[in-house]
PDB file of N, H, CA, C and O in Angstrom:
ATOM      1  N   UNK A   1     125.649 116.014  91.394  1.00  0.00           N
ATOM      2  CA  UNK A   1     124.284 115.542  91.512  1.00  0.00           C
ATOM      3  C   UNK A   1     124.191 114.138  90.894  1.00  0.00           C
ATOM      4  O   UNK A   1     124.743 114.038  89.798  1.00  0.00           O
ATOM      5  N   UNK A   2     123.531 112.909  91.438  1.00  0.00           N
ATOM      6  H   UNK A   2     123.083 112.991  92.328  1.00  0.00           H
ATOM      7  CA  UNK A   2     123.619 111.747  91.008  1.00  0.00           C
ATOM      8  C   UNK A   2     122.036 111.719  90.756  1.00  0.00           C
ATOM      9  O   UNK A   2     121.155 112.209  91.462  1.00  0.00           O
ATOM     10  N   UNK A   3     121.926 111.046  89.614  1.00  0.00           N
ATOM     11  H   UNK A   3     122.642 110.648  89.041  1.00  0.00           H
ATOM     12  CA  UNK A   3     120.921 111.129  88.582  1.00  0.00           C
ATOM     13  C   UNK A   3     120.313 109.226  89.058  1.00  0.00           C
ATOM     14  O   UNK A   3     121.168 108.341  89.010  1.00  0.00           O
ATOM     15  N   UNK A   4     118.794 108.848  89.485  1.00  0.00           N
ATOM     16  H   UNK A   4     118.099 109.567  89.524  1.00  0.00           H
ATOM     17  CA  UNK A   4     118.852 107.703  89.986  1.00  0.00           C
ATOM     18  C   UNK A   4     117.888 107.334  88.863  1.00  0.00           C
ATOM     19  O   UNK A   4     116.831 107.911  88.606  1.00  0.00           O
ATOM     20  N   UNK A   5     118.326 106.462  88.341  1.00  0.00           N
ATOM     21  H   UNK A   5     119.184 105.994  88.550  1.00  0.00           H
ATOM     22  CA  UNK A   5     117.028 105.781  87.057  1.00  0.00           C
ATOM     23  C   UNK A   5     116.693 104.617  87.194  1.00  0.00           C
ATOM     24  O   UNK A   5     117.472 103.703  86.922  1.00  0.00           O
ATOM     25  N   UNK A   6     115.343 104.388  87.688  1.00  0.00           N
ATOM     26  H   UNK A   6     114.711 105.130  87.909  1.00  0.00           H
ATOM     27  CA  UNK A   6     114.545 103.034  87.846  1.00  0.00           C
ATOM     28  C   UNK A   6     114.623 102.036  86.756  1.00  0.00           C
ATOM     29  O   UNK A   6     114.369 102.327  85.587  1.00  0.00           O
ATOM     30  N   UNK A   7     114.947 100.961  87.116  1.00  0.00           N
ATOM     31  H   UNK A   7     115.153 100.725  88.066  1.00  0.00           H
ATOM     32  CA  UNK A   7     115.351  99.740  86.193  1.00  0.00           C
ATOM     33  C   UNK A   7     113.549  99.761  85.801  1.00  0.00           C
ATOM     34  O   UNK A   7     112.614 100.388  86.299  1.00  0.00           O
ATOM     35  N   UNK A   8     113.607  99.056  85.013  1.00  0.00           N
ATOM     36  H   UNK A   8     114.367  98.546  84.608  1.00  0.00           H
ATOM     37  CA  UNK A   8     112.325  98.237  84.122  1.00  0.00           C
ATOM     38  C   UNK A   8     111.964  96.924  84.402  1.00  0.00           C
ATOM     39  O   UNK A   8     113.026  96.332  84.592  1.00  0.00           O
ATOM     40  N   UNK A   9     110.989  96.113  84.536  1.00  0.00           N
ATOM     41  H   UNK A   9     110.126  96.594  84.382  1.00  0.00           H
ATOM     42  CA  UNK A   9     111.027  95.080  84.747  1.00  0.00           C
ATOM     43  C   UNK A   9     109.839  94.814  84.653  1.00  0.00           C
ATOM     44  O   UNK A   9     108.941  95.293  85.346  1.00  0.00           O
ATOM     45  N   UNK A  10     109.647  93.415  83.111  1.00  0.00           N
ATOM     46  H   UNK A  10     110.377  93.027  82.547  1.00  0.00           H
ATOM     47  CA  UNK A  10     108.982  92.984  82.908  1.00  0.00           C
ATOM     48  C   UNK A  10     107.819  92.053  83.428  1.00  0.00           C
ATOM     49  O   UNK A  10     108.316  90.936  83.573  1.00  0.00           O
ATOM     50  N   UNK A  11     106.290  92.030  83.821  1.00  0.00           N
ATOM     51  H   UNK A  11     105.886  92.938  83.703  1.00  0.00           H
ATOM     52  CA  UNK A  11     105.654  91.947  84.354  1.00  0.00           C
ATOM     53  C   UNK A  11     104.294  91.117  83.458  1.00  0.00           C
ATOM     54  O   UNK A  11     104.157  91.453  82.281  1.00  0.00           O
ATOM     55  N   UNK A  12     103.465  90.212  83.950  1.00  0.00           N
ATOM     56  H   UNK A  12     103.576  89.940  84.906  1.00  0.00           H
ATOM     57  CA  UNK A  12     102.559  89.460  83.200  1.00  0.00           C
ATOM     58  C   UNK A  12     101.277  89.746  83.506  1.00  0.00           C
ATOM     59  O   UNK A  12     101.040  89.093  84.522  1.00  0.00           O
ATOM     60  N   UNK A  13     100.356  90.332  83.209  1.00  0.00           N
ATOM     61  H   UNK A  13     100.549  90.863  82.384  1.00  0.00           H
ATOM     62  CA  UNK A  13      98.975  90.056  83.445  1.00  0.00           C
ATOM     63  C   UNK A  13      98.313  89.470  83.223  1.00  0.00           C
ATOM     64  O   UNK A  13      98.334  89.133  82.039  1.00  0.00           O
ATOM     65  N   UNK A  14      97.308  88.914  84.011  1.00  0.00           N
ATOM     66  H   UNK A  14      97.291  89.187  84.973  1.00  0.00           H
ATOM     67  CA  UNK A  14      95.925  87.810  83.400  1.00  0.00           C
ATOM     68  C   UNK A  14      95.358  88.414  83.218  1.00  0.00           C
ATOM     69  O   UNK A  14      95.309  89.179  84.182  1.00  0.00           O
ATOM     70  N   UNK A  15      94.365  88.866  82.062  1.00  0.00           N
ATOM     71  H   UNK A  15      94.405  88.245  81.279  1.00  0.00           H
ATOM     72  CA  UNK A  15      93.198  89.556  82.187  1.00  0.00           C
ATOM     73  C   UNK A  15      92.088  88.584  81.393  1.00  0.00           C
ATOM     74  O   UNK A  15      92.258  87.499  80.838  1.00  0.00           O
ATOM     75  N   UNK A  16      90.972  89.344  81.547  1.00  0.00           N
ATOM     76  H   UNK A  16      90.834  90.225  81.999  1.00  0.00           H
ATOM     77  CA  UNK A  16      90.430  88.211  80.563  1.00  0.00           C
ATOM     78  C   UNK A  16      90.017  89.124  79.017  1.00  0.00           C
ATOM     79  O   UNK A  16      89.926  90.307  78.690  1.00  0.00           O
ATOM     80  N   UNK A  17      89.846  87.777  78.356  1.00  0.00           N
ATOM     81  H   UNK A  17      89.919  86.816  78.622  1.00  0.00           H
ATOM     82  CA  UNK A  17      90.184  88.269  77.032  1.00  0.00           C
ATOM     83  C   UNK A  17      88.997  89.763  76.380  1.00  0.00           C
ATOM     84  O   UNK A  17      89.199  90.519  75.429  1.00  0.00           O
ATOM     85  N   UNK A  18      88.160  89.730  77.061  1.00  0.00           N
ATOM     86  H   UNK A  18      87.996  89.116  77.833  1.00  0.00           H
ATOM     87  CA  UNK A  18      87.420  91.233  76.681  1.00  0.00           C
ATOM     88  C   UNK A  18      88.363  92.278  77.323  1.00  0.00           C
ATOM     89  O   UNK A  18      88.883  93.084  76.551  1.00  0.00           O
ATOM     90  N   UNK A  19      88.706  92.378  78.925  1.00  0.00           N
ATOM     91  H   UNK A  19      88.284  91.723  79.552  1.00  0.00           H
ATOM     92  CA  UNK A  19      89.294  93.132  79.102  1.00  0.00           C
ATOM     93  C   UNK A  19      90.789  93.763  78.218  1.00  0.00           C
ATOM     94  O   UNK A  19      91.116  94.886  77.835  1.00  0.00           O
ATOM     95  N   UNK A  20      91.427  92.421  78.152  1.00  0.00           N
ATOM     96  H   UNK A  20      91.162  91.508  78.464  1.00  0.00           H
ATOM     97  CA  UNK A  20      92.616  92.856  77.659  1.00  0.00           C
ATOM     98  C   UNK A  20      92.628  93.136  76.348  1.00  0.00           C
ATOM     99  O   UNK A  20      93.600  93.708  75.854  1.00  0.00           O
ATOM    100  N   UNK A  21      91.349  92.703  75.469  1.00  0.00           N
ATOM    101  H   UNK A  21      90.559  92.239  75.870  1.00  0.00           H
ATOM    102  CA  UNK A  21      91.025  93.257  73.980  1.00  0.00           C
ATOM    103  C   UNK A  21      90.996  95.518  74.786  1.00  0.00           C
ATOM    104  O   UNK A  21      91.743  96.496  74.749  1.00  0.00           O
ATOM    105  N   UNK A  22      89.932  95.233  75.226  1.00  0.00           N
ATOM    106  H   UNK A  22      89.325  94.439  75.256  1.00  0.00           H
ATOM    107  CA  UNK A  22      89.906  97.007  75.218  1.00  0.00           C
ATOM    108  C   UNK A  22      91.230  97.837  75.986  1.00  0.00           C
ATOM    109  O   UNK A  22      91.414  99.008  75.652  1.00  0.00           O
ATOM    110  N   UNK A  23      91.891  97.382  76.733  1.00  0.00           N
ATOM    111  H   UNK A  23      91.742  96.431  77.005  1.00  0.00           H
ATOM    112  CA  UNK A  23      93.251  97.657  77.194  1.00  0.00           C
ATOM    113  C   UNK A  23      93.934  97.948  75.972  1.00  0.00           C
ATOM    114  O   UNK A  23      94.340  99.070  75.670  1.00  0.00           O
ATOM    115  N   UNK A  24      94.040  97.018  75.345  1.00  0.00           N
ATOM    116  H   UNK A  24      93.710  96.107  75.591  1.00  0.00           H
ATOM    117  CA  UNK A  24      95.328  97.158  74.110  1.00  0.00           C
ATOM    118  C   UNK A  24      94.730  98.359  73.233  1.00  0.00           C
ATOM    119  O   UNK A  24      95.389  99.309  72.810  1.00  0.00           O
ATOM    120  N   UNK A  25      93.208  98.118  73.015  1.00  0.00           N
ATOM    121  H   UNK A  25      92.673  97.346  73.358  1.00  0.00           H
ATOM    122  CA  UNK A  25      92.762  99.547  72.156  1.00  0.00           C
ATOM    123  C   UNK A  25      92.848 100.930  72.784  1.00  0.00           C
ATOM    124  O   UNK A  25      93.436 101.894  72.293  1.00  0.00           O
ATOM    125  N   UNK A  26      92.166 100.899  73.965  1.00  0.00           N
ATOM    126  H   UNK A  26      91.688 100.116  74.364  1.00  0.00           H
ATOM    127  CA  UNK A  26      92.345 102.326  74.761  1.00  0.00           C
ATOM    128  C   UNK A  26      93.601 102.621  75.109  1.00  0.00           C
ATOM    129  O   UNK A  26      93.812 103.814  75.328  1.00  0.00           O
ATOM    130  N   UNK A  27      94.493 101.881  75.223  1.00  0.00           N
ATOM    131  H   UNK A  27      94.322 100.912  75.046  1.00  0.00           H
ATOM    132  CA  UNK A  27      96.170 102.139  75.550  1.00  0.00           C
ATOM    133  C   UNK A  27      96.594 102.004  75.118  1.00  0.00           C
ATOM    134  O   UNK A  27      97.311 101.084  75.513  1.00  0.00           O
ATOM    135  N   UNK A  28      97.125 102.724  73.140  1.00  0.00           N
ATOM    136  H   UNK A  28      96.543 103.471  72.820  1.00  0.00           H
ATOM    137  CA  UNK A  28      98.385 102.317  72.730  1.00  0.00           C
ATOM    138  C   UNK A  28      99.401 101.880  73.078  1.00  0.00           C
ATOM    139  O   UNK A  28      99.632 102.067  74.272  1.00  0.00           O
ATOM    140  N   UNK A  29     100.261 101.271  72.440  1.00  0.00           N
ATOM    141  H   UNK A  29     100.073 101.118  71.470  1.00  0.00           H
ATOM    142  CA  UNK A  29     101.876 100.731  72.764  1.00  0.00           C
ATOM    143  C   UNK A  29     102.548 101.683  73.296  1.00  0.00           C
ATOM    144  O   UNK A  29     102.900 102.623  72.584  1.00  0.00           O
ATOM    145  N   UNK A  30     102.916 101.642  74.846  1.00  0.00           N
ATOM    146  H   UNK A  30     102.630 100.878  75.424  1.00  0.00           H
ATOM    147  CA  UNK A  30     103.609 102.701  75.114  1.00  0.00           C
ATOM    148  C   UNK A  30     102.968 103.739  76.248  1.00  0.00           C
ATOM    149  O   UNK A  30     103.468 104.560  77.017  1.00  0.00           O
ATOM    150  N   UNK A  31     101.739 103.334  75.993  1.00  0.00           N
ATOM    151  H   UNK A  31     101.333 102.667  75.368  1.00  0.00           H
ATOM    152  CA  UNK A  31     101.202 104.343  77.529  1.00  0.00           C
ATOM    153  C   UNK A  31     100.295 103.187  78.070  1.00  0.00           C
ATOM    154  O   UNK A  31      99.363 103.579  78.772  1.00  0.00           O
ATOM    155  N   UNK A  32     100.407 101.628  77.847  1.00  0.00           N
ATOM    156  H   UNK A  32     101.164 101.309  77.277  1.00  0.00           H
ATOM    157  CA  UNK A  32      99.900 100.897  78.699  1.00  0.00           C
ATOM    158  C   UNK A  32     100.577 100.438  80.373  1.00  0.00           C
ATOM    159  O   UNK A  32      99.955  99.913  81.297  1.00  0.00           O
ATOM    160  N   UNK A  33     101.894 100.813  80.337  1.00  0.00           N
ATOM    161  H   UNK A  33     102.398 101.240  79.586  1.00  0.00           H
ATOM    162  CA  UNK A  33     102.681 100.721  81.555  1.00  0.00           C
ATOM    163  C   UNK A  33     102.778 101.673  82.088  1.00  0.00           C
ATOM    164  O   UNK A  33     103.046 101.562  83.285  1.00  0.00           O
ATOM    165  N   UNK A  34     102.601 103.277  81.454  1.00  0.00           N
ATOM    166  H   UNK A  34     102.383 103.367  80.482  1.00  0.00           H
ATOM    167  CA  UNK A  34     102.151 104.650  82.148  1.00  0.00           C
ATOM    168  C   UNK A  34     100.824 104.690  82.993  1.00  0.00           C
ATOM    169  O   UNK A  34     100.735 105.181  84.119  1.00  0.00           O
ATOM    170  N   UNK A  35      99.672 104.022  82.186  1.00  0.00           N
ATOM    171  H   UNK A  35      99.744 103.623  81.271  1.00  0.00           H
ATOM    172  CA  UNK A  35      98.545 103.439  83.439  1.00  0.00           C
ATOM    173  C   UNK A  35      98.459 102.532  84.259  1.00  0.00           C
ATOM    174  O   UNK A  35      97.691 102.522  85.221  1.00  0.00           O
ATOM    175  N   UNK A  36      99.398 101.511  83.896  1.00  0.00           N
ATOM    176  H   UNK A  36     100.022 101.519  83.114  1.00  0.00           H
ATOM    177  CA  UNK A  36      98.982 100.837  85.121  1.00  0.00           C
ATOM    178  C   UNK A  36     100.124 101.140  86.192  1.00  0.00           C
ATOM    179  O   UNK A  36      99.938 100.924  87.390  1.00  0.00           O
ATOM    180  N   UNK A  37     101.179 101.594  85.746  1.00  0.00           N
ATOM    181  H   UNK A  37     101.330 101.770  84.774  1.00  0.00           H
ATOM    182  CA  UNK A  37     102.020 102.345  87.096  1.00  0.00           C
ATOM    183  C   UNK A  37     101.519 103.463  87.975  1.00  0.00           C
ATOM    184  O   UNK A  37     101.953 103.554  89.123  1.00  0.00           O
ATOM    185  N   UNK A  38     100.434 104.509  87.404  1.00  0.00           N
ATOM    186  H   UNK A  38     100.082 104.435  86.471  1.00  0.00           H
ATOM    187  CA  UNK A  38      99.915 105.496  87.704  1.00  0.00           C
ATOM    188  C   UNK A  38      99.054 104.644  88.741  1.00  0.00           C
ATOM    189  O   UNK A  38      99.283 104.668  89.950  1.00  0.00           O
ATOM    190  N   UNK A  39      98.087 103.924  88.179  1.00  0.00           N
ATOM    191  H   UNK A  39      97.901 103.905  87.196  1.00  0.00           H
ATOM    192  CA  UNK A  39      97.108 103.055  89.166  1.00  0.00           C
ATOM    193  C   UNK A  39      97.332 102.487  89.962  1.00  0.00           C
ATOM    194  O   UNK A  39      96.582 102.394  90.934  1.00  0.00           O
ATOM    195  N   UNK A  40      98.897 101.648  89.814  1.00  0.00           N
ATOM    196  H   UNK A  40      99.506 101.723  89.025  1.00  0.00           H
ATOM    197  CA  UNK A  40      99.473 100.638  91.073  1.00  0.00           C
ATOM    198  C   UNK A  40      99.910 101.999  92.519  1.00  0.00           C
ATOM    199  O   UNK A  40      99.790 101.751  93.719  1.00  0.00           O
ATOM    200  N   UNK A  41     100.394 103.335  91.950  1.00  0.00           N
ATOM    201  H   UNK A  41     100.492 103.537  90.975  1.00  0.00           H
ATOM    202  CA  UNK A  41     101.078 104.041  92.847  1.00  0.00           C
ATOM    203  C   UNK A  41      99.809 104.992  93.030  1.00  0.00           C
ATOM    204  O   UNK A  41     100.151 106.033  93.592  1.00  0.00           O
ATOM    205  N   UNK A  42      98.804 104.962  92.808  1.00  0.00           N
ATOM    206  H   UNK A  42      98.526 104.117  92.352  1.00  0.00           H
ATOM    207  CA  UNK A  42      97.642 105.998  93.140  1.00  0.00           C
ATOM    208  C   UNK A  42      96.819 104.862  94.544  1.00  0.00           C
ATOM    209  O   UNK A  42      96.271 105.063  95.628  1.00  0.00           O
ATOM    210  N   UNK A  43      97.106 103.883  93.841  1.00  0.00           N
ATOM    211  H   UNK A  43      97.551 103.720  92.961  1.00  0.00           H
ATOM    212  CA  UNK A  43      96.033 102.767  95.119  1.00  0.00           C
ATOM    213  C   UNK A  43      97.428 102.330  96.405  1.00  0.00           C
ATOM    214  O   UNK A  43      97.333 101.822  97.523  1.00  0.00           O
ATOM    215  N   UNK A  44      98.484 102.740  95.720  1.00  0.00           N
ATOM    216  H   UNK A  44      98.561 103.153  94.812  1.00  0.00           H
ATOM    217  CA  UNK A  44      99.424 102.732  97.080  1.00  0.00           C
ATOM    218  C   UNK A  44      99.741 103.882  97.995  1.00  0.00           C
ATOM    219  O   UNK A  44     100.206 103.608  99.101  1.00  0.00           O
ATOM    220  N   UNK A  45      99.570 104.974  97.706  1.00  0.00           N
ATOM    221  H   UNK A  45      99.192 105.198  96.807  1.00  0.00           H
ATOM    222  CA  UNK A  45      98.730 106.282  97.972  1.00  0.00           C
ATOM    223  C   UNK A  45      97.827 106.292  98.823  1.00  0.00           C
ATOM    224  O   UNK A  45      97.872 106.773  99.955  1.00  0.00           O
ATOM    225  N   UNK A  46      96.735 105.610  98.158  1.00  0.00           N
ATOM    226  H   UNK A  46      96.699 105.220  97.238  1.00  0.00           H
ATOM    227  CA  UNK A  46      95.683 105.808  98.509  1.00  0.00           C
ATOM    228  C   UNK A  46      95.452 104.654 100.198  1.00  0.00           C
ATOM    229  O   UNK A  46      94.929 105.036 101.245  1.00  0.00           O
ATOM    230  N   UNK A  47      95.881 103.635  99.992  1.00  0.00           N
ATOM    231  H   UNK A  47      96.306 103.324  99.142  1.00  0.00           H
ATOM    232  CA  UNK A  47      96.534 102.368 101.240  1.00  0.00           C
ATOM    233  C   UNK A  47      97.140 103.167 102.089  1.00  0.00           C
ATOM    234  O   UNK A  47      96.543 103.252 103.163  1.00  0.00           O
ATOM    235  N   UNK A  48      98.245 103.876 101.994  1.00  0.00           N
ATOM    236  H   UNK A  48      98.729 103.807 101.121  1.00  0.00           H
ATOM    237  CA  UNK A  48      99.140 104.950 103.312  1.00  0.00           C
ATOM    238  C   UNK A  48      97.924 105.245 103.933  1.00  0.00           C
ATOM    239  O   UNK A  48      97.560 104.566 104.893  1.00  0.00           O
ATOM    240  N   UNK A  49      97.041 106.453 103.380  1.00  0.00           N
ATOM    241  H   UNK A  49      97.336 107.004 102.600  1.00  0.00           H
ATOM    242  CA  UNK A  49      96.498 107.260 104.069  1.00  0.00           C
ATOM    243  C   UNK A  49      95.070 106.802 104.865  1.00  0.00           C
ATOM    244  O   UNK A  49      94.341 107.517 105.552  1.00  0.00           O
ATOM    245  N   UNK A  50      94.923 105.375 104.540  1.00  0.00           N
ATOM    246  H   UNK A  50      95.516 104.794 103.982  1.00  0.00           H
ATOM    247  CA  UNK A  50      93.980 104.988 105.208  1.00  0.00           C
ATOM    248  C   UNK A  50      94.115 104.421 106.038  1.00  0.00           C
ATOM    249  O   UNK A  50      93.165 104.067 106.737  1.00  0.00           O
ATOM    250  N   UNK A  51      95.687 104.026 106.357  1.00  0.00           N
ATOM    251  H   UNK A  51      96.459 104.314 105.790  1.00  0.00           H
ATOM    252  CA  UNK A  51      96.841 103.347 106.991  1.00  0.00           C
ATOM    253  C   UNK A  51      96.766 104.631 108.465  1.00  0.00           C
ATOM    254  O   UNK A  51      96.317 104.383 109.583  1.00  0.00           O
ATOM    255  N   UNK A  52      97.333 105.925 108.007  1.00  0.00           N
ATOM    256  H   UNK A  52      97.698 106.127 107.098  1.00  0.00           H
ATOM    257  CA  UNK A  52      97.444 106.986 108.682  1.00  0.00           C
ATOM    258  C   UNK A  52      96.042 107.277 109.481  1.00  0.00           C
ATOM    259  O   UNK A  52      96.114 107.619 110.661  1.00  0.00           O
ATOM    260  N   UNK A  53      95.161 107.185 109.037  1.00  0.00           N
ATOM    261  H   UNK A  53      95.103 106.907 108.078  1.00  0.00           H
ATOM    262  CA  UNK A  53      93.667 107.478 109.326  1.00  0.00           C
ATOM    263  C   UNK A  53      93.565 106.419 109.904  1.00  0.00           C
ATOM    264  O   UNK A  53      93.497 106.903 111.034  1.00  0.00           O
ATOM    265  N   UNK A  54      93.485 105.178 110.098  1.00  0.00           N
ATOM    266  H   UNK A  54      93.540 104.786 109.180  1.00  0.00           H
ATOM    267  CA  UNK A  54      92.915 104.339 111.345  1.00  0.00           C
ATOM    268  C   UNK A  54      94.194 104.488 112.552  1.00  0.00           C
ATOM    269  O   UNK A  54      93.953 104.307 113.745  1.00  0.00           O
ATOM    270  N   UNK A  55      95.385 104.796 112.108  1.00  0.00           N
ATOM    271  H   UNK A  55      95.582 104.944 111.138  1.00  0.00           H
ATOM    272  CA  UNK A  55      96.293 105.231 113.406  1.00  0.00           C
ATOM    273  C   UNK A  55      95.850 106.227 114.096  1.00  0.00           C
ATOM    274  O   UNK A  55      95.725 106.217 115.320  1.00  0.00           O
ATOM    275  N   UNK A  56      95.535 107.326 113.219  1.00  0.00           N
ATOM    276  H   UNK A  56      95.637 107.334 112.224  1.00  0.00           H
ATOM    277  CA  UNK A  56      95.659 108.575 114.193  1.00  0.00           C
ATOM    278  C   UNK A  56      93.410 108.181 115.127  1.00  0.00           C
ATOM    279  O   UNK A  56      92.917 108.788 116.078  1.00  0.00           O
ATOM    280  N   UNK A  57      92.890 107.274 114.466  1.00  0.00           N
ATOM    281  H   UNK A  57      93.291 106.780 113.694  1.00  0.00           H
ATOM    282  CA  UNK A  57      91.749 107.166 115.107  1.00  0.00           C
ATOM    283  C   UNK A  57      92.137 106.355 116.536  1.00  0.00           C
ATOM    284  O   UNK A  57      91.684 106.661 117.639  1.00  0.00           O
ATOM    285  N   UNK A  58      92.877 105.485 116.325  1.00  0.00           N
ATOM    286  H   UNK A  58      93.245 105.236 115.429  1.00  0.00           H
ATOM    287  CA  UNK A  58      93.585 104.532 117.749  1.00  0.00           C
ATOM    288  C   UNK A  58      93.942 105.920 118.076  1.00  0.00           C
ATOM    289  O   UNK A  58      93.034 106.023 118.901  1.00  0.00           O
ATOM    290  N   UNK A  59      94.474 107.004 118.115  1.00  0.00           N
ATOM    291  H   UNK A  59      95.211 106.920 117.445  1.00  0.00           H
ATOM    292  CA  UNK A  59      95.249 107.370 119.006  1.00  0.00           C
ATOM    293  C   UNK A  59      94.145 108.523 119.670  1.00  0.00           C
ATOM    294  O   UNK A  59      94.230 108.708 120.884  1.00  0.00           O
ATOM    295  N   UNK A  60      93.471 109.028 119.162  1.00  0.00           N
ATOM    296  H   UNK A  60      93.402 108.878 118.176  1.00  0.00           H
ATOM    297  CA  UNK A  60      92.175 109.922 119.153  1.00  0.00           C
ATOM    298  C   UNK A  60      91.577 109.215 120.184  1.00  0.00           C
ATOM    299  O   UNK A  60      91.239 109.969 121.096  1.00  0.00           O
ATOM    300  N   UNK A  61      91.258 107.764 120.425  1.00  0.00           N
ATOM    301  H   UNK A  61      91.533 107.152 119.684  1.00  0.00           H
ATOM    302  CA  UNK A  61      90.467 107.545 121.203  1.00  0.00           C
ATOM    303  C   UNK A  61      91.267 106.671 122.503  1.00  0.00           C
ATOM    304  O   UNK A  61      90.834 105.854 123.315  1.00  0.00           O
ATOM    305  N   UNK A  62      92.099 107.030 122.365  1.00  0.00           N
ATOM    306  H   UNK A  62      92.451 107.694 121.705  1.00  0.00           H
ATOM    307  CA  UNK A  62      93.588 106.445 123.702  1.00  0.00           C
ATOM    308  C   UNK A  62      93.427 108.114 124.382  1.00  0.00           C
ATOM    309  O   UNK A  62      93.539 108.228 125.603  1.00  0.00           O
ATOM    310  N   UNK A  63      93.231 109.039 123.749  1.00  0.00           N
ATOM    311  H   UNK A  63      93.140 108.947 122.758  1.00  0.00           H
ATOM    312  CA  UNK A  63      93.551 109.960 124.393  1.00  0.00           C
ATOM    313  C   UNK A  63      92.107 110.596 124.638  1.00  0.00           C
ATOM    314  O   UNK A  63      91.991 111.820 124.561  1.00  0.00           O
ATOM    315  N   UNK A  64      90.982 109.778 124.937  1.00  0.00           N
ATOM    316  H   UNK A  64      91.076 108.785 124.999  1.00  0.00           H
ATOM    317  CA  UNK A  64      89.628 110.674 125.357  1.00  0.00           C
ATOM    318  C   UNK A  64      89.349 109.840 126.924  1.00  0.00           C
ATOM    319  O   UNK A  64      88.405 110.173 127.641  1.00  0.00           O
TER     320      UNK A  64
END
């Protein structure tokens, strides 16, 4: 069994300075890249299926 482990790779945000004040408080060191990976792959998720849903509507109305 081959075991596949995602490299890391460091990344910059702009935020502005209120935001990124309450970021650093509500997200300790350490679960601030657990949310925003959760969020980047929940809104890429969420992009497929709306992706899927205007296809299968083209095809819904090819076939009436």
């Amino acid at each position: 069994m081959v075991k596949v482990v995602d490299t890391i790779e460091r990344v910059t945000l702009k935020l502005p300075k209120p935001v990124a004040a309450y970021f650093r408080k509500a997200f300790p060191h350490g679960q601030r890249s657990r949310f925003v990976e959760e969020c980047i792959l929940s809104h890429k998720h969420q992009a497929e299926i709306e992706k899927m849903e205007k296809e299968l509507q083209k095809v819904g109305k090819s076939r009436q």
